[in-house]
C-alpha positions as CSV (number, residue, x, y, z in Angstrom):
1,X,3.3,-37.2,-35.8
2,X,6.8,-37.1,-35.4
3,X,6.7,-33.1,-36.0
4,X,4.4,-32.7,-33.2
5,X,6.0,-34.6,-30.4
6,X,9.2,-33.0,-31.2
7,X,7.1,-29.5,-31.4
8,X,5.6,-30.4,-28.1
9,X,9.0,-31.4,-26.7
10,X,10.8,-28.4,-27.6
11,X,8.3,-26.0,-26.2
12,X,8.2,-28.0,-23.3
13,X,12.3,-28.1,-22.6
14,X,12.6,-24.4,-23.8
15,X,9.8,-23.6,-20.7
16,X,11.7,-26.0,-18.4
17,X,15.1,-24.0,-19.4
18,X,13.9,-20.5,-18.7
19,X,12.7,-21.8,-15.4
20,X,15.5,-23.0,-14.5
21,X,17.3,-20.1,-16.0
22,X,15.0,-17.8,-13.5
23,X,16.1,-20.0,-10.8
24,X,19.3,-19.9,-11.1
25,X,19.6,-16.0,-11.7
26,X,17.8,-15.8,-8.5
27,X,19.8,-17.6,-6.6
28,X,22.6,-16.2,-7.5
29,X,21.0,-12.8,-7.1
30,X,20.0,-14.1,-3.1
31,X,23.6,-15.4,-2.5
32,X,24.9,-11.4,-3.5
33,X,22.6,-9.9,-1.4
34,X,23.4,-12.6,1.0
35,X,27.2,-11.8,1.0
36,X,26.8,-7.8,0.8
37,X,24.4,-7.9,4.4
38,X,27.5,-9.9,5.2
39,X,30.2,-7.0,5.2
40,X,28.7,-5.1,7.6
41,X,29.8,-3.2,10.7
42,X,27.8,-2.8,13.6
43,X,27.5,1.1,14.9
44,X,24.8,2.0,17.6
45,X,22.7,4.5,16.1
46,X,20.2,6.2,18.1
47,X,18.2,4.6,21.5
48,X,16.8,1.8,19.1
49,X,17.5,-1.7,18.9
50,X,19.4,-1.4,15.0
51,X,22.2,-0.1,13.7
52,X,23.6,-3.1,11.5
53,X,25.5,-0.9,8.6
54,X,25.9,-3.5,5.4
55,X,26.5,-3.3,1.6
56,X,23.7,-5.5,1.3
57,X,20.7,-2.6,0.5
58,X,23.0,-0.9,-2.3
59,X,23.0,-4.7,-4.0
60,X,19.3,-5.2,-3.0
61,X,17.9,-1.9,-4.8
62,X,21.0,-2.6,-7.9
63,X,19.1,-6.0,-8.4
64,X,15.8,-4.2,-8.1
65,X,16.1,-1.6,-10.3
66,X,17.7,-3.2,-13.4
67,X,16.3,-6.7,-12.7
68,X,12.8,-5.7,-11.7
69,X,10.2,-6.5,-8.9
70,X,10.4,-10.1,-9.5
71,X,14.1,-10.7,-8.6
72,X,14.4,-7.7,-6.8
73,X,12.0,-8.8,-4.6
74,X,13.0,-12.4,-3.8
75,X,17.1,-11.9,-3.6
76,X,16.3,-9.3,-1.1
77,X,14.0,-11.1,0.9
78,X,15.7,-14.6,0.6
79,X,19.2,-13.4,0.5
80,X,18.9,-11.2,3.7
81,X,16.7,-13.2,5.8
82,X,19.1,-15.8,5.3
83,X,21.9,-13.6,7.1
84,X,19.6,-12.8,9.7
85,X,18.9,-16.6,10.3
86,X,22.4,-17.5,9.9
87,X,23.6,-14.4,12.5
88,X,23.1,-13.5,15.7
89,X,19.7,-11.5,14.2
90,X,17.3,-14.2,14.2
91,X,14.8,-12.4,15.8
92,X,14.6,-10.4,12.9
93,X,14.7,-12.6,10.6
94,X,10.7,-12.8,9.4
95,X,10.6,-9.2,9.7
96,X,13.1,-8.6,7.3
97,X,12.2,-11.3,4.9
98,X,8.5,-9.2,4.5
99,X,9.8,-6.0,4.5
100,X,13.0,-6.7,2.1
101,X,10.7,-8.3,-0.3
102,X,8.2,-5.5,-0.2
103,X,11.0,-3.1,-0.3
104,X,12.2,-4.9,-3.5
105,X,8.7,-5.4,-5.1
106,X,8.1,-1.7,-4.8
107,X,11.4,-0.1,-6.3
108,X,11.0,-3.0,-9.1
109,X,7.8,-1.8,-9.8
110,X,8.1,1.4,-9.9
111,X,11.3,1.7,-12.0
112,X,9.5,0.4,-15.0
113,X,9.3,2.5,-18.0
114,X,8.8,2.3,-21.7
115,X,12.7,2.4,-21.9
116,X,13.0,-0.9,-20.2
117,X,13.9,-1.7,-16.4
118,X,15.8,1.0,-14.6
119,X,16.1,3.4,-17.3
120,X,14.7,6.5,-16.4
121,X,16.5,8.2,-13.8
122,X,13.5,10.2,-12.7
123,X,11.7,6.8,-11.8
124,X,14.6,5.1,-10.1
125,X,15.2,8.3,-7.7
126,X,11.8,8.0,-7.0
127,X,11.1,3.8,-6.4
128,X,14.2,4.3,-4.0
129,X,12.4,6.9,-2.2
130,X,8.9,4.6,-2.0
131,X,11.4,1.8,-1.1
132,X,13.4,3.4,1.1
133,X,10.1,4.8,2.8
134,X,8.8,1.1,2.8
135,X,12.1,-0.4,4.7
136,X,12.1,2.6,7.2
137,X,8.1,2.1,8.2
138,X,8.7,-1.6,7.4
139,X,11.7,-2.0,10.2
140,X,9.7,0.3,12.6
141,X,6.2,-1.5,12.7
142,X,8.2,-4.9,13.3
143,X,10.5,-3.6,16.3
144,X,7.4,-1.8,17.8
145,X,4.5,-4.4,16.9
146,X,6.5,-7.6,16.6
147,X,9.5,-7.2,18.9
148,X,7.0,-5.1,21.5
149,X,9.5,-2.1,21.9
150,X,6.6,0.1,21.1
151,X,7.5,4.2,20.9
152,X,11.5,3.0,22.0
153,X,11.4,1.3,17.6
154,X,11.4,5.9,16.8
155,X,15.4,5.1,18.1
156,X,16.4,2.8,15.2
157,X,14.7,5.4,12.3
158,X,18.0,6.8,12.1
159,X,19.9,3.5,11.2
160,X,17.2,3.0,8.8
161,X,17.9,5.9,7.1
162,X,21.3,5.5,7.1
163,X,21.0,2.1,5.3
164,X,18.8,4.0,2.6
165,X,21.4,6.4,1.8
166,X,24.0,4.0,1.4
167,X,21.3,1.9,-1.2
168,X,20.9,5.5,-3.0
169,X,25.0,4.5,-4.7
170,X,23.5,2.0,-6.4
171,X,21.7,5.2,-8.6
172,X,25.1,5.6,-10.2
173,X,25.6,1.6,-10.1
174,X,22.6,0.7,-11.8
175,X,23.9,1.7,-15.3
176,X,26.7,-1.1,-15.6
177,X,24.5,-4.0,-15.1
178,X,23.8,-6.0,-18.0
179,X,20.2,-6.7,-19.2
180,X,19.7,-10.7,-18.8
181,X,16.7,-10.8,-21.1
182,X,19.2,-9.6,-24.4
183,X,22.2,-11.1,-22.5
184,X,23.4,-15.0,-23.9
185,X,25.1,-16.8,-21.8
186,X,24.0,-14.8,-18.4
């Protein structure tokens, strides 16, 4: 009897420890993204309403990439939402929590391979393009749907794409992240 309620026990703290071990790696994951949307410089770009430049798409697809859809997905849409929110981009705000976390799902997704997460070069190039794609179309439907800008939302494509570009760094990035699932103490 005694083996089975410490059986049962174990299992049951080793679940609640990798739980709380996802937890944890995601928010740490959110407050990165969090901080990179934080150094950011603001540039007018095109007739739009965008053009918020920030470090925080390079850690967004890094996370997504070598950490997959699951944590790439909810650090970017947590951790960037939350600077919207906390900024003077509230407006923004639920937009960028769906299309951040769709962004994220997608490169995660798709950088998959039998080699483990992120480690085909091939794939990565390619889930950054379908994210990138996802964050530009994303951004565009909000402004012109949500923010009712309509046809004046073509103005901020540009800072869209400029934000992808500087996420494309994290291609070269990518390959000094550690894996958590072989990693003790991470």
């Amino acid at each position: 009897m005694t083996d089975i309620i410490y059986t049962y026990y174990t299992t049951l703290m080793e679940g609640f420890l990798m739980e709380l071990r996802k937890m944890i790696l995601l928010a740490m994951f959110s407050t990165l993204v969090f901080v990179a949307t934080s150094i950011n410089i603001h540039i007018p770009i095109g007739l739009g309403t965008g053009g918020l430049m920030h470090l925080g798409t390079l850690v967004m697809f890094m996370i997504a990439l070598r950490y997959g859809p699951f944590y790439g997905a909810w650090a970017a849409g947590i951790g960037m939402a939350m600077f919207d929110v906390l900024s003077i981009w509230q407006i923004w705000a639920p937009g960028t929590f769906f299309v951040r976390l769709l962004a994220g799902f997608s490169i995660g997704m798709l950088s998959r391979s039998a080699k483990g997460q992120g480690r085909q070069p091939l794939k990565n190039v390619l889930a950054l393009l379908a994210g990138g794609a996802v964050i530009v179309v994303g951004y565009f439907v909000y402004e012109a749907v949500f923010l009712g800008v309509g046809l004046v939302a073509i103005g901020s494509v540009l800072g869209n794409l400029v934000q992808v570009i500087i996420g494309f760094a994290a291609l070269a990035l990518v390959v000094a992240l550690p894996d958590i699932d072989n990693t003790e103490g991470l």
